[in-house]
C-alpha positions in Angstrom: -17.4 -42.0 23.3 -16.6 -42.9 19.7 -16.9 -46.3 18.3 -13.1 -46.2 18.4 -12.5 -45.7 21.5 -14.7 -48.3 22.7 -12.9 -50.6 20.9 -10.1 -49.8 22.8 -11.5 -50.2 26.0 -10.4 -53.5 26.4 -7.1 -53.3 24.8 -5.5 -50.6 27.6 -3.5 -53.4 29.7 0.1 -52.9 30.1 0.4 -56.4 31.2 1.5 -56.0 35.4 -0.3 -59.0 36.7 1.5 -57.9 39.7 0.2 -54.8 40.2 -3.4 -53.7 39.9 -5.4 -51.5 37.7 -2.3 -51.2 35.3 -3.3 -49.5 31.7 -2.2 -46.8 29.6 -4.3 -43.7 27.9 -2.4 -45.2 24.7 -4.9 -44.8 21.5 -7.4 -42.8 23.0 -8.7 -40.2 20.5 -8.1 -36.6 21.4 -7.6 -33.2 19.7 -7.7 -32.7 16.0 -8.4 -36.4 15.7 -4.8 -37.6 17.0 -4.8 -40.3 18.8 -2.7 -40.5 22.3 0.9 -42.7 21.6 1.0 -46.2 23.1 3.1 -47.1 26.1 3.8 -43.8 26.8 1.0 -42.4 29.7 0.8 -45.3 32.0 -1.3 -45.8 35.0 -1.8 -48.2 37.8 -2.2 -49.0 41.8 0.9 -48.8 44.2 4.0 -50.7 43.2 5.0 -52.5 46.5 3.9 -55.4 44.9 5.5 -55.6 42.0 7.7 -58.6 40.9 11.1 -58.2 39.3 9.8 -59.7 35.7 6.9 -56.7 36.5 9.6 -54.0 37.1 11.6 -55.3 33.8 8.6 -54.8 31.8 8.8 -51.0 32.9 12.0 -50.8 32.1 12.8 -52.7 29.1 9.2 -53.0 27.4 8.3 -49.1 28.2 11.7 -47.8 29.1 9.7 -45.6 31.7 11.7 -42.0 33.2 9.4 -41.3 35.9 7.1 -42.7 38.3 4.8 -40.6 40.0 3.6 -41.5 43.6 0.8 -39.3 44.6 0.4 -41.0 48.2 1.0 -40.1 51.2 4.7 -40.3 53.4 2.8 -42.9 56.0 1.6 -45.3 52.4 5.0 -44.7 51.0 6.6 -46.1 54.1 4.8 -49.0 55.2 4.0 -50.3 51.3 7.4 -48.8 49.9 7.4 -49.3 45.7 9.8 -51.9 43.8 12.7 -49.9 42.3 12.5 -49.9 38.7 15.8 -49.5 36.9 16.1 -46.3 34.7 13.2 -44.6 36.3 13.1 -41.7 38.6 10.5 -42.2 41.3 9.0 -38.4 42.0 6.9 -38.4 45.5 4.0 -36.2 45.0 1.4 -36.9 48.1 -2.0 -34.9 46.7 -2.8 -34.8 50.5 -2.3 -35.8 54.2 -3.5 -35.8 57.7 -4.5 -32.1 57.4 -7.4 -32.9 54.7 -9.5 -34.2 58.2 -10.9 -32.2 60.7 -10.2 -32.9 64.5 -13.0 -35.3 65.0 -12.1 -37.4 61.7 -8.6 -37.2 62.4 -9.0 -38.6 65.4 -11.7 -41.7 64.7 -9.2 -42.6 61.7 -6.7 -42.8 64.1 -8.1 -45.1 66.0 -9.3 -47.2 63.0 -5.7 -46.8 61.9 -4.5 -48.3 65.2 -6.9 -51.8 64.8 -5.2 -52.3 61.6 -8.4 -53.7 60.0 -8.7 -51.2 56.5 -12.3 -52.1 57.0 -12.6 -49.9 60.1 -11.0 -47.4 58.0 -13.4 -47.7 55.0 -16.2 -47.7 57.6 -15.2 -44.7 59.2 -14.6 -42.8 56.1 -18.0 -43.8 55.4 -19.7 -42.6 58.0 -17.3 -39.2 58.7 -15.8 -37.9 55.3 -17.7 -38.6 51.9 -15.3 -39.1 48.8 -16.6 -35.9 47.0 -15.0 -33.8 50.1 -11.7 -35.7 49.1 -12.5 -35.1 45.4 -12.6 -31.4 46.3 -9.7 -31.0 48.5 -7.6 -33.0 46.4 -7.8 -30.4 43.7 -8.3 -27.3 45.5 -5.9 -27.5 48.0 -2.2 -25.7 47.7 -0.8 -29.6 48.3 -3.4 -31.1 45.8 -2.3 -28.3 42.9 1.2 -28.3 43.5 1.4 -32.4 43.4 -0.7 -32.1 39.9 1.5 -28.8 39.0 4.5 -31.1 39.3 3.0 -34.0 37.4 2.7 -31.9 34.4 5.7 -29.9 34.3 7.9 -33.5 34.5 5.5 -35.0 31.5 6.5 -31.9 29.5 10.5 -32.4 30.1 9.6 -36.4 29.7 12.5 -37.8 27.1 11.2 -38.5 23.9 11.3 -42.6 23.8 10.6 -42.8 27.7 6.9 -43.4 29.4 5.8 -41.8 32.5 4.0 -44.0 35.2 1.4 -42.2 38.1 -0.3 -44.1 40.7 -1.5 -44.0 44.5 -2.4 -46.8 46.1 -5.5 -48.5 44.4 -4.9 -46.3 41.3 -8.2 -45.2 40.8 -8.8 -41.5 43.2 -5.4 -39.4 43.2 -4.0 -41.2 40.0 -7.5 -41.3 38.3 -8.1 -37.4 38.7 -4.4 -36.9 37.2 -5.5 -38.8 34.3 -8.7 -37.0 33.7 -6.5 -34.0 33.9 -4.3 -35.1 31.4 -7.1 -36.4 28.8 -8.9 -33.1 29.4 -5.5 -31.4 28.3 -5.0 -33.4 25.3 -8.1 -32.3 24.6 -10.5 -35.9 25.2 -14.2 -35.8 24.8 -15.9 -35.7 28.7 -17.2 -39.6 27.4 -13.9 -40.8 26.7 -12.8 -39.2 30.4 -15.6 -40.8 32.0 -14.8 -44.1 30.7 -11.7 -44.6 31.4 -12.1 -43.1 34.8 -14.7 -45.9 35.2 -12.4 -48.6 33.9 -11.4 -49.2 37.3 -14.7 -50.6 37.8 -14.0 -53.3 35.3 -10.2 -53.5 37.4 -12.0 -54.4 41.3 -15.3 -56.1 40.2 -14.7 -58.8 42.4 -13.8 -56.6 45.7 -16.2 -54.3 44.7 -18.5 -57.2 44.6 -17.6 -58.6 48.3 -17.4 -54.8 49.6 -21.2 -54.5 48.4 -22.2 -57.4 50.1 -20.1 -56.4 53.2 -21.7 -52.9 53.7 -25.3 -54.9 53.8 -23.8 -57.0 56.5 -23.1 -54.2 58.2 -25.6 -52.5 58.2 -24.9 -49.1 56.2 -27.5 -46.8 54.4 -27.6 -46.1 51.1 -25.2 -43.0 50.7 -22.8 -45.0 53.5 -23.0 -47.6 51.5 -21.5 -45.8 48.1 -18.8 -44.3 50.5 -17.7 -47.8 51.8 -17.3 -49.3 48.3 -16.0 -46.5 47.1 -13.5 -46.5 50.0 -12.8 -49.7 49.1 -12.6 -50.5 45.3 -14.9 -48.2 43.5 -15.5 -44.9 41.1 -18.6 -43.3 40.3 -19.9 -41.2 38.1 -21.5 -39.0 40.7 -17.3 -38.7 42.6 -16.3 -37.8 39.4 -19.5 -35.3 38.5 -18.6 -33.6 41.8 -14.5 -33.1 41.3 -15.2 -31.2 37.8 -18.2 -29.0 39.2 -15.9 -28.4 42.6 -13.4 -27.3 40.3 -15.7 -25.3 37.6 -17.2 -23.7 40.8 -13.8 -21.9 41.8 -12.3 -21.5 38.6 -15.1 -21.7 35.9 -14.5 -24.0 33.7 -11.7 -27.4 33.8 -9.6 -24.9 31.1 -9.0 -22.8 33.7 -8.3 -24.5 36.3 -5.0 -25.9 33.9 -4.2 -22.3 33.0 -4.8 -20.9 36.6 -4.6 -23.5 39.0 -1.8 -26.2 37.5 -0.1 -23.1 35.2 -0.6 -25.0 32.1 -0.8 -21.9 29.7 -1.7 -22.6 26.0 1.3 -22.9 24.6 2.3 -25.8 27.4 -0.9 -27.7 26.2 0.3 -27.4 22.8 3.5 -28.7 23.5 1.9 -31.8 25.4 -0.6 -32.4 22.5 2.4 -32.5 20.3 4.4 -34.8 22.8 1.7 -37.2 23.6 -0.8 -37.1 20.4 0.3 -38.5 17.2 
């Protein structure tokens, strides 16, 4: 990643205190040497607990058109998100129950049914790694259609207006639809990988506590990652895995834009020109 970019590292917040891991691709350097536009591509965890002051800063600070949910009906339920005046809230779940298999299905169930998320981390853990997710998310007909969608409103997006995506920590389903989006606008692979990491700097604390909690318990190495990663974390390796899952049945990340999401050439164009300045 350029000296610029790093720069901007720590300059990404959109300032949410009520909601986490809340930042914007704003000033990233992309294709031809434009930069992304500020305020416009914003990111962040679910919105349930936004405040009203939070929910005016969306809509008077960034005057934001849509918000993209990529969770599933069950998250948007029990944690519904704060109505933001102005803005369209799109649901786009990247999966559900039918990314399991029987047996998983069935042990989340019942880890669902303590309603202790640490059984749940555990269990994905020990059952269903985060690379199989990875995979799924963008292979799948759900997975492509919710990212499909995601593009196809940023390219009618008003000119003035911002766009919001998130799931529910902001960092797996949101993260891989902004490492989409950067590889569109034509990012440099370091400058994807860093902000895709960024969430890192976002959970340090929880990711912290869930390191130490997956000792206590007792979990191997490669359970451990999973746990944490369940949890609070990104990796490198999670994100290594997505783009070869995806080069794998489409050759190359290009590709899978053209063929997968339907994002032909002159759609890319039209989003560097959009979004790029």
């Amino acid at each position: 990643m350029s000296m610029d970019n790093d720069t901007l590292r720590s300059n990404h917040s959109i300032g949410l205190s009520s909601a986490a891991n809340a930042r914007q691709l704003g000033g990233y350097v992309c294709a031809d040497g434009r930069k992304i536009k500020d305020g416009v591509l914003l990111r962040s965890a679910s919105l349930n607990t936004l405040t009203d002051e939070g929910a005016k800063t969306l809509s008077d600070k960034y005057h934001v058109e849509y918000i993209f949910d990529f969770r599933t009906e069950s998250e948007r339920v029990s944690q519904p998100d704060k109505e933001v005046e102005g803005a369209e809230n799109l649901s786009l779940p990247v999966f559900n129950s039918a990314l399991y298999d029987d047996d998983t299905r069935a042990a989340l169930g019942a880890a669902t049914a303590s309603g202790d998320p640490e059984e749940i981390y555990v269990t994905l853990a020990r059952h269903y790694g985060l690379s199989t997710i990875y995979k799924k998310m963008l292979l799948t007909d759900e997975g492509k259609n919710a990212y499909t969608q995601f593009f196809d409103k940023l390219l009618a997006l008003e000119d003035g207006r911002a766009a919001l995506w998130h799931c529910t920590q902001g960092k797996d389903r949101a993260g891989m639809a902004a490492v989409l989006l950067l590889y569109a606008l034509g990012a440099d692979d370091e400058t994807i990988k860093q902000d895709y990491l960024m969430t890192n700097d976002a959970y340090s604390e929880l990711i912290e506590k869930s390191s130490a909690r997956a000792e206590e318990l007792g979990l191997n190495e490669e359970e451990s990652k999973e746990f944490v990663g369940s949890a609070a974390s990104v990796s490198e390796d999670f994100l290594n895995k997505a783009i070869e899952s995806v080069e794998g049945e489409y050759g190359s990340v290009r590709n899978y834009l053209k063929d997968g999401l339907g994002l032909t050439d002159e759609k890319i164009e039209t989003l560097r020109d959009k979004f790029l300045e």
